[in-house]
C-alpha positions in Angstrom: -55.8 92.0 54.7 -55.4 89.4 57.5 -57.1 89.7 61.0 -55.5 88.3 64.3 -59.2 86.4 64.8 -61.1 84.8 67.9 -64.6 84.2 67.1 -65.7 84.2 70.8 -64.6 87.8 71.0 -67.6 90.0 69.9 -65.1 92.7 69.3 -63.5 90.2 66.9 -66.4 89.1 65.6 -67.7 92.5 65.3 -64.2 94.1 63.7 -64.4 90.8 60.9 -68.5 91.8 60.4 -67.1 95.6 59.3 -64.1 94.5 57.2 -66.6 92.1 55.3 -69.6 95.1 54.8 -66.7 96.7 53.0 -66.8 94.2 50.6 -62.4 93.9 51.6 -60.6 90.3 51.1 -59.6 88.9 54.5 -57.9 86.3 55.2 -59.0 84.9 59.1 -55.9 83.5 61.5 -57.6 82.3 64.5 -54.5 82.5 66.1 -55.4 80.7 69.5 -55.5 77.7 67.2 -52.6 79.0 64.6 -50.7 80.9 66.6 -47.8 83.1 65.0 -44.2 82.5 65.3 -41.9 84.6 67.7 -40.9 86.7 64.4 -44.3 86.8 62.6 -45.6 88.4 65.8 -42.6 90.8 65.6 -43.6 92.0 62.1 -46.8 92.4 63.3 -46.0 94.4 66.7 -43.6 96.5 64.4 -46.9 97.6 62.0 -48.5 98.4 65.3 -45.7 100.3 65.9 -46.3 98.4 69.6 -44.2 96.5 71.9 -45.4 93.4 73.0 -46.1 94.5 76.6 -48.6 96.7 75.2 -50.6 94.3 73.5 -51.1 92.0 76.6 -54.5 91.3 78.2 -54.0 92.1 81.8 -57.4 91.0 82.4 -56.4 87.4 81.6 -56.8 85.3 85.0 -53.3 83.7 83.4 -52.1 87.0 82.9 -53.0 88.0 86.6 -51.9 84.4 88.1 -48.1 84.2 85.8 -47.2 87.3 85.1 -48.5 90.1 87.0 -46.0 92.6 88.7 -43.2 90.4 87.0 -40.3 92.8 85.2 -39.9 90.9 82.0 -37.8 92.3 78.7 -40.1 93.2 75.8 -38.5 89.8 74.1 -39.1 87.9 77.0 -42.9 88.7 76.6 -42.3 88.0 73.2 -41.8 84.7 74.1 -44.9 84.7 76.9 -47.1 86.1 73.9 -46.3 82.7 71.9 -46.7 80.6 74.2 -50.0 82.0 75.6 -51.6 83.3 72.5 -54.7 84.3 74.6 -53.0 87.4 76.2 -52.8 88.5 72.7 -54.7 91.8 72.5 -57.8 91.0 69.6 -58.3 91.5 67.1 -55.3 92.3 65.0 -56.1 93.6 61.4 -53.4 93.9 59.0 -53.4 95.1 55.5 -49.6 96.0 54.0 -47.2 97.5 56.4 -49.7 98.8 58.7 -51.8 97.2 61.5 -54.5 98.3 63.8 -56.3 96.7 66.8 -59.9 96.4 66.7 -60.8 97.9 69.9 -63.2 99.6 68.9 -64.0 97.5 65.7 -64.3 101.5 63.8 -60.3 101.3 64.5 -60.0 99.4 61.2 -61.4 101.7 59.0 -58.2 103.3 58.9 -56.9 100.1 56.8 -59.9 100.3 54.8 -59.5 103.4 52.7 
């Protein structure tokens, strides 16, 4: 199991607490530090069974400042995801070919059975 981490997030921090109290193995990617590749966050959006548009945080003052109202391609905000790892939705848990996000943290029990 690997979760998509920001340790300032309490939902992150909260969504890590859970997977731990179930005793799983998790491997932590604080990805604003390690961010995935353009095709690592493709395998990942393709577990979600997202599109990168739908894992954006419009609440982002850069989000709201860059990007707003802009038409972009799902690959083109492939390539904003990247190379602003912040407006990636957290966390991200993944365990196999399935993912989840942790909003609410309970969203990862799913992974956990």
């Amino acid at each position: 199991m690997k979760i998509f981490h920001n340790p300032r997030c309490t939902k992150s921090r909260q969504t890590l607490q859970l997977i731990e109290e179930k005793g799983a193995d998790v491997e932590i990617v604080k990805y604003l530090d390690d961010t995935p590749s353009k095709s690592e966050l493709k395998e990942v959006l393709k577990k979600l069974g997202m599109q990168p548009s739908q894992i954006i945080r419009k609440g982002e003052s850069i989000y709201k400042e860059q990007f707003k109202g802009k038409d972009l391609s799902e690959d083109e905000w492939l390539d904003v995801l990247v190379n602003n790892p912040k407006l990636i939705e957290r966390p991200i848990v993944v365990k196999g070919d399935k993912a989840v996000i942790g909003r609410p943290p309970e969203n990862v029990l799913s992974l956990l059975d």
